[in-house]
C-alpha positions, 0 to 999 in steps of 0.5 A: 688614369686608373678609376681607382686613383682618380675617385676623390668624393663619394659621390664619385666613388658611387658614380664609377661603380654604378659605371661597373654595375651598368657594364656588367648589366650588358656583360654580365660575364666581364670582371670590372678592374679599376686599375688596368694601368701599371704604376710605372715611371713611363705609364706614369708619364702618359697618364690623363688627369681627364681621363678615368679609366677602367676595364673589363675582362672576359673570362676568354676570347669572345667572337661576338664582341670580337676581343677579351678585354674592354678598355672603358675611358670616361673624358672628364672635364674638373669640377672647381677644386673643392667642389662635391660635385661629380665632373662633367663627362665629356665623352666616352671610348671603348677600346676592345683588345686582345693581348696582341692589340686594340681590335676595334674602338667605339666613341662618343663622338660622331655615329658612335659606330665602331671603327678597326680590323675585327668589328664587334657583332651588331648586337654588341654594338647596340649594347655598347651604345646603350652603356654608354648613353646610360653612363652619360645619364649617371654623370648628368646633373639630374642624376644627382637628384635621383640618387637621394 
């Protein structure tokens, strides 16, 4: 589901555009988007309340990272309604896409390697993994406490 549709407290407002921040860190030439769904009645239909998306855009086809686009989705598990804090991440996916298709997918699960036709260049894949362990350590109980 959209980050911008999903984000309901302030400290996860601050939490997904520290995920922007870090991101750009890596990629410093991507366009973070908080909306890459379109609202329409069959997005709608597959849209994962556990799920917080968002993208970014390179400003064209990249050979190193091997697609144009990143698709960033954050597994998240609900906190007790009503409750201030930040969800539990469960997990991430990368997706590297270009118009025509996904080229390649990096999870959190397993060896974190990349998997599909066209593999991003090992250097990407390292700063892809870095990313991810640094949003996993946004979203840890700790970083509440850091932040202040």
């Amino acid at each position: 589901m959209n980050a911008s549709e999903q984000v309901r407290s302030v400290q996860l407002a601050q939490t997904v555009a520290a995920v922007a921040v870090l991101f750009r860190q890596h990629f410093p030439d991507a366009r973070a988007n908080l909306t890459p769904w379109r609202d329409d009645p069959q997005t709608r239909a597959h849209a994962e309340q556990e799920s917080l998306d968002l993208s970014f855009h390179l400003p064209g086809w990249s050979p190193r990272s091997q697609c144009r686009s990143f698709l960033v989705q954050l597994r998240l598990e609900r906190p007790p309604a009503g409750g201030a804090a930040l969800p539990r991440l469960l997990g991430v996916t990368i997706r590297g896409l270009t118009y025509e298709s996904e080229r390649w997918r990096l999870a959190s699960l397993g060896d974190w390697q990349p998997t599909g036709t066209h593999l991003p260049q090992p250097a990407v894949v390292e700063a892809l993994q870095a990313f991810v362990r640094e949003v996993f350590e946004l979203f840890s109980p700790d970083a509440s406490a850091h932040a202040a």
